[in-house]
N, C-alpha and C positions, 0 to 999 in steps of 0.2 A: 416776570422773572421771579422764583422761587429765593427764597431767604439761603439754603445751601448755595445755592447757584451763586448769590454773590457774595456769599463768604468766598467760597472758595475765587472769585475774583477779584475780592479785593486782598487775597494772598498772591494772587496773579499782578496784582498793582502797586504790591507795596514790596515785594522780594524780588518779582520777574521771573520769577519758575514756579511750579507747583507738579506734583505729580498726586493724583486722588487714586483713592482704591474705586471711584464711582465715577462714573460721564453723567452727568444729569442734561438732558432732550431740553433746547430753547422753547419758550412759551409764545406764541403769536396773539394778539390780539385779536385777527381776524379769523378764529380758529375755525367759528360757522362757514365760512367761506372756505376751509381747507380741511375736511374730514379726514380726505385720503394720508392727512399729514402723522395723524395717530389713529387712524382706523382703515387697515388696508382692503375691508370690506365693504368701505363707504365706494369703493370703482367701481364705476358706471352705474353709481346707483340712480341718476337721474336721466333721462333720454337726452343727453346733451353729449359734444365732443367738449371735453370743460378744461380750460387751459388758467392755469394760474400761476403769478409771479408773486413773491413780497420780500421786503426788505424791510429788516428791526436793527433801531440802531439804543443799546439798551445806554441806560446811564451817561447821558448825555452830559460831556462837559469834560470826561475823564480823558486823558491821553491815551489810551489803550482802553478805553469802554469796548464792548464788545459788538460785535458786528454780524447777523446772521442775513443771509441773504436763502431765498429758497423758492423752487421752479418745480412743476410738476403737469402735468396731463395724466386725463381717463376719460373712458368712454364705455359705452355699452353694447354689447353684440350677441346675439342669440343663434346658438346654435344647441341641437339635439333636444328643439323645443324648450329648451332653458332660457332665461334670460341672464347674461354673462356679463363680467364687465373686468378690464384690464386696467392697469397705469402705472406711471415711473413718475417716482418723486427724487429730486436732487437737491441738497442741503451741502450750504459753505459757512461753518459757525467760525468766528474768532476770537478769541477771548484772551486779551494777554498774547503771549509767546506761540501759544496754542491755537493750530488751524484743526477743525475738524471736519471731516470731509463722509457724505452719507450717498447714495444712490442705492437706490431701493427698486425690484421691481413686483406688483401685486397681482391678484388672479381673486375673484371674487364671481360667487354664483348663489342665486335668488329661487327663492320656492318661496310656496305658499305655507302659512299658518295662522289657523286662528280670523281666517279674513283679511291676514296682511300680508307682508311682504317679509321675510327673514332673510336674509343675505351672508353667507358666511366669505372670509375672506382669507387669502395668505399673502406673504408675503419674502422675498426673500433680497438681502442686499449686500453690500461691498462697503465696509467705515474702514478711513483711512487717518491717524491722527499724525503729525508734527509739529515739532516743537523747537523753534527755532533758538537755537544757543548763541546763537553769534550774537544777540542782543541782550545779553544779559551782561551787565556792568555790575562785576566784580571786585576792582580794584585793584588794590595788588593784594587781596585773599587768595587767588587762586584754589579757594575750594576743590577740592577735589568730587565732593559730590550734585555741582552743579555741573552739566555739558554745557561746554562754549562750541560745540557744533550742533547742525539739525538731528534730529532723532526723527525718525518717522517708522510708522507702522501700520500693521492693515488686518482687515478678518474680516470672516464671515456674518454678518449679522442677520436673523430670521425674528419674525414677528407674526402674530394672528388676529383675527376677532370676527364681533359678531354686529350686526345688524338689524334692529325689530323695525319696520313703519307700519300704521295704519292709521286709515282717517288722515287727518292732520298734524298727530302726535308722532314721536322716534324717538328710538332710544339703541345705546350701544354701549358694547364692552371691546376691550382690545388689549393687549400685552405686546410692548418693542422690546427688545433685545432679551429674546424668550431662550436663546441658548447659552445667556452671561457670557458673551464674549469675556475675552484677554486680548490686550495687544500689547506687545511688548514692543517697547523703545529700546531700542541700542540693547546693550548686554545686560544693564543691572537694573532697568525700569519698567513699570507694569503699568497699564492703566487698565483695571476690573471695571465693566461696563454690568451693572444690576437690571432685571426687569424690573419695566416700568409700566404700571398697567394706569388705563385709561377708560373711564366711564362719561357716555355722554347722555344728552337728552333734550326735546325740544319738542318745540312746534308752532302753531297760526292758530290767534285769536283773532275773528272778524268782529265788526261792529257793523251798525246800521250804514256807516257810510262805509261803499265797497270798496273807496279807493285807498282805505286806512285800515290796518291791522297792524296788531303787535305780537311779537316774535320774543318768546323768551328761550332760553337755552341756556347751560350749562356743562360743564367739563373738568372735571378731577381725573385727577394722577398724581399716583405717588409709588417709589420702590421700593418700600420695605421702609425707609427711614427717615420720608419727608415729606412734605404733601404740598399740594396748592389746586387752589379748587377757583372756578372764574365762574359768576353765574351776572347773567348778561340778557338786558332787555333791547328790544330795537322796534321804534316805531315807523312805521311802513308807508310810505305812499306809492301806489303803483298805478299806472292809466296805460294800458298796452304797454308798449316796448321799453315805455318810461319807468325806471323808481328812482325814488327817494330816500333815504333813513336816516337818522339819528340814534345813538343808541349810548349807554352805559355800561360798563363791566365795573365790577366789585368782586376783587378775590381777598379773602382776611386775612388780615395778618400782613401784605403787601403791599395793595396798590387799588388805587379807583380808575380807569380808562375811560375818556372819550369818543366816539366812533362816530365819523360820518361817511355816507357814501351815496349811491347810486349806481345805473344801468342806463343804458340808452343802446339800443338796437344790437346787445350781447354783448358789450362791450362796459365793463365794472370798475369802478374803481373806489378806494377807499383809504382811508387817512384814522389813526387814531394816534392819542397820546396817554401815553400811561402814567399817572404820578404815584410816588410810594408813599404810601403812610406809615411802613412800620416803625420804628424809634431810632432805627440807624439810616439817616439820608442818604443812598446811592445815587448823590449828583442830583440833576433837572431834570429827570423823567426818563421816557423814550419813546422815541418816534418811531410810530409803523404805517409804512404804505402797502398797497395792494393794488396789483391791477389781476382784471379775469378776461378771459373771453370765453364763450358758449355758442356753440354752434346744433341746433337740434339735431338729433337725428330722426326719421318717422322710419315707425315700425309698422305703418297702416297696409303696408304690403305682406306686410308677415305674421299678422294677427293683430292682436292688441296692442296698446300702447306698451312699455316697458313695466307702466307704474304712474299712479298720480305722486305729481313732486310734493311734499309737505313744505317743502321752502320753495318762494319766491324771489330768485336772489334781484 
């Protein structure tokens, strides 16, 4: 969770309304596990049908901490000798008074360069935001520019990016809400949604013993006026269908996360906790779970593989 993000939530906890001229995008913990979630060119980028669930539950302890839950599928398909890849992502953030609401759907297609794999991607979706009035206690102020009913509103949201692999190394660029949405609430309220762009990069360190390697990665983003950057190690064990890992996140100025998980015959799951370090305490941390599923697909019918994966999830 980004240092704006919980300003503006903890004006969401201490007033019970808030209207920003900005949406700032929830931060996951398991972000390696969820490309497609700010790189809609990461679909299909592995030969798998890849099914993924997570729930964040931020600043634990608060009455109205905030609540993100979020679902998604992709997969890979080639056609016109391409290799292609599709997926839909669904987002429920809540924060305060304020539900927001994402479905996204993406189209991404893979050439060669360079020896590797370049992958461009689009994407295109439906934000829905409300803000429920009927729980804001008042008194007997009767403000007038607080609403004591729901406000809800909707748009178009479109996003892009890009995708490099080779060898064991990747790296990507990406932009969400590339057309700054507007959504206007009720008659007299706006919420201005800013691009947000996103940089990643990673990859696999083997060692002498082949059932351990370490995975480091990293992910910044920021709009124009704020930044937070996660850069995240994970030690590996893998033995066929089985893994293992442990891992660390460090983003400055935030927060330190813990990360455990594994795999057992495509089926993932994973647990971390995030504590804050910056000088303002947001509560006891937050809890993030993850489950995945993976199902391959083989392309040995249809030529080569898709692609060797650089992650082992």
């Amino acid at each position: 969770m980004s240092i704006r993000r919980f300003f503006i939530i903890s004006i969401l906890l201490l007033v019970g309304v808030s209207v920003s001229k900005a949406q700032y995008d929830p931060s996951f913990s398991h972000y390696y596990e969820m490309e497609t979630s700010f790189n809609p060119s990461a679909a299909g980028r592995q030969a798998y049908l890849n099914v993924v669930a997570t729930y964040a539950m931020d600043m634990a302890g608060f009455e109205h901490n905030p609540r993100t839950a979020y679902v998604s599928a992709d997969m890979p398909f080639r056609a016109f000798r391409k290799f292609q890849g599709v997926g839909v992502n669904f987002m429920n953030d809540q924060i305060g008074l304020f539900t927001h609401t994402k479905l996204d759907l993406q189209y991404a297609i893979q050439m060669l360069l360079f020896k590797g794999n370049l992958r461009v991607g689009l994407q295109a979706g439906f934000i829905s935001e409300k803000f429920d009035g009927s729980k804001v206690d008042l008194g007997d102020s009767n403000d007038p520019a607080f609403s004591s009913t729901a406000l809800t509103g909707s748009t178009i949201d479109l996003g892009a990016g890009l995708f490099y692999s080779r060898g064991q190394w990747y790296g990507g660029a990406s932009v969400h809400h590339l057309n700054s949405p507007l959504v206007s609430l009720g008659d007299n309220n706006e919420l201005k949604i800013l691009p947000t762009y996103y940089f990643t990069g990673g990859g696999n360190i083997s060692f002498r013993n082949p059932f351990i390697s370490l995975k480091p990665s990293f992910l910044f983003r920021t709009d124009g006026t704020g930044w937070r950057g996660d850069i995240t190690g994970r030690l590996v064990y893998n033995n066929g269908n089985k893994m293992l890992y442990i891992g660390a996140t460090y983003s400055p100025t935030v927060s330190a996360t813990i990360l455990l998980g594994g795999s057992f015959h495509g089926v993932v799951l994973g647990y971390s906790y995030e504590l804050y370090t910056s000088s303002i305490n947001p509560g006891n941390g937050s809890h993030g779970l993850f489950v995945g599923y993976r199902h391959e697909i083989n392309f040995a019918n249809k030529g080569r593989n898709l692609h060797k994966s650089v992650r082992i999830l």
